[in-house]
Backbone as JSON, one array per atom type, in Angstrom:
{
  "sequence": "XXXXXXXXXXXXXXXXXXXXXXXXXXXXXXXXXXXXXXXXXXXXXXXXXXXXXXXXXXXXXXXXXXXXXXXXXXXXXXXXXXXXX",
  "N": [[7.58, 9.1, -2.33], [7.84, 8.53, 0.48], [9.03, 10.33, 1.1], [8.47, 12.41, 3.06], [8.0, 12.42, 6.22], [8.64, 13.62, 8.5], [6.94, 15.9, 7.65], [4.08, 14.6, 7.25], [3.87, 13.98, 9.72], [3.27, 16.14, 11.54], [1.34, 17.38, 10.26], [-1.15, 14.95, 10.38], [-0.36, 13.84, 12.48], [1.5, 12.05, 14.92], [0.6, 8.9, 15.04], [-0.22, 8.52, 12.58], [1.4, 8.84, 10.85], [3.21, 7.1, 11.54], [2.3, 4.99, 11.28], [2.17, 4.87, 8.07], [5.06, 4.74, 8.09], [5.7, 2.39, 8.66], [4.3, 0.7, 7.28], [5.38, 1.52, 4.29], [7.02, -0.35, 2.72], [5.0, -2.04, 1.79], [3.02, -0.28, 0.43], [4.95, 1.28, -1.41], [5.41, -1.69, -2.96], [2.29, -2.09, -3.8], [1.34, 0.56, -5.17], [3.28, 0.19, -7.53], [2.29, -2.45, -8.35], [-0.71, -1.66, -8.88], [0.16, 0.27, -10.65], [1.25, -0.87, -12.95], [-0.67, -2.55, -13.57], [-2.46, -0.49, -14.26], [-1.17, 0.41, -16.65], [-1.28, -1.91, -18.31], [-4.07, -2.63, -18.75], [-5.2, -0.11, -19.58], [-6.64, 1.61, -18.15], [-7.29, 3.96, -16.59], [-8.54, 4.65, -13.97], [-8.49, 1.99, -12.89], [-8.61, -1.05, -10.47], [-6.74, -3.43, -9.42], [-7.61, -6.64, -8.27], [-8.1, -7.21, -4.71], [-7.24, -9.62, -3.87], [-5.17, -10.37, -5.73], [-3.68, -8.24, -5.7], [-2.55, -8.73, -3.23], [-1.32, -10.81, -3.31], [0.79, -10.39, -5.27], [2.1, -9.03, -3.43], [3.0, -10.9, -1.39], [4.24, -12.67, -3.16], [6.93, -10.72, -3.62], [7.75, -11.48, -1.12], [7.18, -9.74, 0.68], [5.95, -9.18, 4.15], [3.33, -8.07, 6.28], [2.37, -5.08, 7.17], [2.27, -4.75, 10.73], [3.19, -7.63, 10.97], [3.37, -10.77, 10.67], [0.82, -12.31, 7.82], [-0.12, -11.49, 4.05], [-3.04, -10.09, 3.43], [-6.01, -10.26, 1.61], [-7.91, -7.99, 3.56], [-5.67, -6.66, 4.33], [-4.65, -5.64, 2.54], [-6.53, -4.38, 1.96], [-6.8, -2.44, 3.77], [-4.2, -1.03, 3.58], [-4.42, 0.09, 1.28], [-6.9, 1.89, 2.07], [-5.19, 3.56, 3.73], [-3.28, 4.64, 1.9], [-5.38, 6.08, 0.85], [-6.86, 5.58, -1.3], [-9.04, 3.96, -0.97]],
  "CA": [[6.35, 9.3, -1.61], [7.73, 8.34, 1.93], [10.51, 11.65, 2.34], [8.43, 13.57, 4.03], [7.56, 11.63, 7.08], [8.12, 14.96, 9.36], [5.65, 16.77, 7.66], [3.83, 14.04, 7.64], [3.61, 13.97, 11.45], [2.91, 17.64, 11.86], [0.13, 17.39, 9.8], [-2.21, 14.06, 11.01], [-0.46, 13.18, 13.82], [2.27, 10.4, 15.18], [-0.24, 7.8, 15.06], [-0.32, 8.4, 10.77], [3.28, 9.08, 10.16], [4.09, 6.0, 12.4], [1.54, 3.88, 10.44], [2.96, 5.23, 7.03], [6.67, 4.46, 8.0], [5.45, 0.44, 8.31], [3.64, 0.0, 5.95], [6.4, 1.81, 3.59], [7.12, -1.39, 1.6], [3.84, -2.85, 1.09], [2.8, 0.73, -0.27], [5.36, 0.81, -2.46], [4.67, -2.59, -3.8], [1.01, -1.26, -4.5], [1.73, 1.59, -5.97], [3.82, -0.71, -8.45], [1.38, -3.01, -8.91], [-1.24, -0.9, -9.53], [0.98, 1.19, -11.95], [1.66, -1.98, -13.88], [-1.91, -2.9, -13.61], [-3.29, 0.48, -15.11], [-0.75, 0.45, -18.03], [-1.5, -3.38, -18.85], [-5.57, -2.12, -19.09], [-5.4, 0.92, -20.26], [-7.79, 2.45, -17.41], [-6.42, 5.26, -15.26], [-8.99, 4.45, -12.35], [-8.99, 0.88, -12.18], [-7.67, -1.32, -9.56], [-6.9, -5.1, -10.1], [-8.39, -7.23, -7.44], [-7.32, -7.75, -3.31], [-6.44, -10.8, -4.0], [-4.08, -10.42, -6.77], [-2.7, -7.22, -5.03], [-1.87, -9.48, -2.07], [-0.66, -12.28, -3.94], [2.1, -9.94, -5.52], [3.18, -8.46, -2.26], [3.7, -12.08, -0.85], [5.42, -13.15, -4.36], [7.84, -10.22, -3.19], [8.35, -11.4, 0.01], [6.34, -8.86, 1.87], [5.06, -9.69, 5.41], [1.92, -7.03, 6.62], [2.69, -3.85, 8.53], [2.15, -5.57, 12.08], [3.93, -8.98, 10.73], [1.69, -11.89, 9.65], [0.86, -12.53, 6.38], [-0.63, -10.42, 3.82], [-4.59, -10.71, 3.24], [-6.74, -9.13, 0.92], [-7.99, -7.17, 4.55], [-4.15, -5.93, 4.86], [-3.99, -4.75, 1.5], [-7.91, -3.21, 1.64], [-6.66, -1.48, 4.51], [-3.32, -0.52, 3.31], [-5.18, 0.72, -0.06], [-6.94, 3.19, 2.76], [-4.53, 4.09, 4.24], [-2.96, 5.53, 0.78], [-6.52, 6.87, 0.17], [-7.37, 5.1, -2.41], [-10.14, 2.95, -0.86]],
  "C": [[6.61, 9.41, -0.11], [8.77, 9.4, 2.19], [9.91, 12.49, 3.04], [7.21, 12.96, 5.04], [7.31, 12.81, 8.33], [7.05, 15.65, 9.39], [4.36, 16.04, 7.63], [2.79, 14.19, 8.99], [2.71, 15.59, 12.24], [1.37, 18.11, 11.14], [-1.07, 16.11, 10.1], [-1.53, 13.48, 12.15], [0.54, 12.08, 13.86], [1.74, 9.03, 14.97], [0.08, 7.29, 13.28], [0.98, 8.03, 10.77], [3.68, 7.47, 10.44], [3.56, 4.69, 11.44], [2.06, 3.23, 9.38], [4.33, 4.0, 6.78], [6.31, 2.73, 8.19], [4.88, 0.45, 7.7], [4.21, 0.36, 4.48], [6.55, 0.56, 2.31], [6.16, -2.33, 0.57], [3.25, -1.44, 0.68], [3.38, 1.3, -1.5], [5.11, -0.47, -3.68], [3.32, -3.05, -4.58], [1.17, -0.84, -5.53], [2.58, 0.82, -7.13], [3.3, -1.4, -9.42], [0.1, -2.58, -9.63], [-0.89, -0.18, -10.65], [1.02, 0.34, -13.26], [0.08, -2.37, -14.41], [-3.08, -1.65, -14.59], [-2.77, 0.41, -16.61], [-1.08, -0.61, -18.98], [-3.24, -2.82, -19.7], [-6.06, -0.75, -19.82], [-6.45, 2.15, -19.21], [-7.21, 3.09, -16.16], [-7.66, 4.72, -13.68], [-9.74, 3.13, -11.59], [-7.95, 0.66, -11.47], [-7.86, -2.91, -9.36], [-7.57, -5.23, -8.58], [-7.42, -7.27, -5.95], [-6.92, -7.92, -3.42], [-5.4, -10.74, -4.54], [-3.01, -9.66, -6.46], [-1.92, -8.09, -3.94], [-0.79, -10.5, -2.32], [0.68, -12.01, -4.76], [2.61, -9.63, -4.23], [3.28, -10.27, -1.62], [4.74, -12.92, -1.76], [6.71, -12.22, -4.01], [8.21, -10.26, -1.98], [7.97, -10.43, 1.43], [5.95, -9.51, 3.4], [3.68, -8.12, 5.51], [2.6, -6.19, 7.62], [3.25, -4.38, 9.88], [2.73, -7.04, 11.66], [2.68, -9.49, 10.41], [2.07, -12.01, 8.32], [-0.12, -11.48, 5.71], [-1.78, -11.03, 3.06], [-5.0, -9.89, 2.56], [-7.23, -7.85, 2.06], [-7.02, -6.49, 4.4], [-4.38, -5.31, 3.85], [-5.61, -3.59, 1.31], [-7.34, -2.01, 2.6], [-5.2, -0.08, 4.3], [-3.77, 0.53, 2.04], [-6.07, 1.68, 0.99], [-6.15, 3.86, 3.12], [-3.71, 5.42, 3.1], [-4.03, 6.61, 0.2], [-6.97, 6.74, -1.41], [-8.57, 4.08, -2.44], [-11.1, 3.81, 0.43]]
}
């Protein structure tokens, strides 16, 4: 998902791309969770809870884009950021 960070850039702007490239790991670990989370349920367009999303990315050690810790906020926002919220 994250190789094309150039085009990326060329298309919304340094601001996105730059966003993207931190938040890289906790987008991945989404995308994971969610994946795991659809196959478990059987429902292509659900999406487990904040909380629970958050509560894996800190079980993996995650910190939040900007450092900190990771909050259901971080992950609502990170879940925009993918365009999925």
């Amino acid at each position: 998902m994250m190789d094309g960070i150039g085009d990326l850039e060329l298309r919304h702007g340094a601001r996105r791309a730059s966003a993207y490239a931190r938040a890289e790991p906790m987008i991945r670990c989404l995308e994971a969770a969610i994946h795991r989370h659809r196959v478990a349920t059987g429902r292509v367009d659900d999406l487990p809870a904040l909380r629970a999303l958050a509560a894996v990315c800190r079980d993996h050690g995650l910190v939040a884009p900007r450092g900190g810790a990771i909050t259901a906020d971080t992950v609502r926002r990170t879940l925009r950021l993918m365009g999925l919220r």
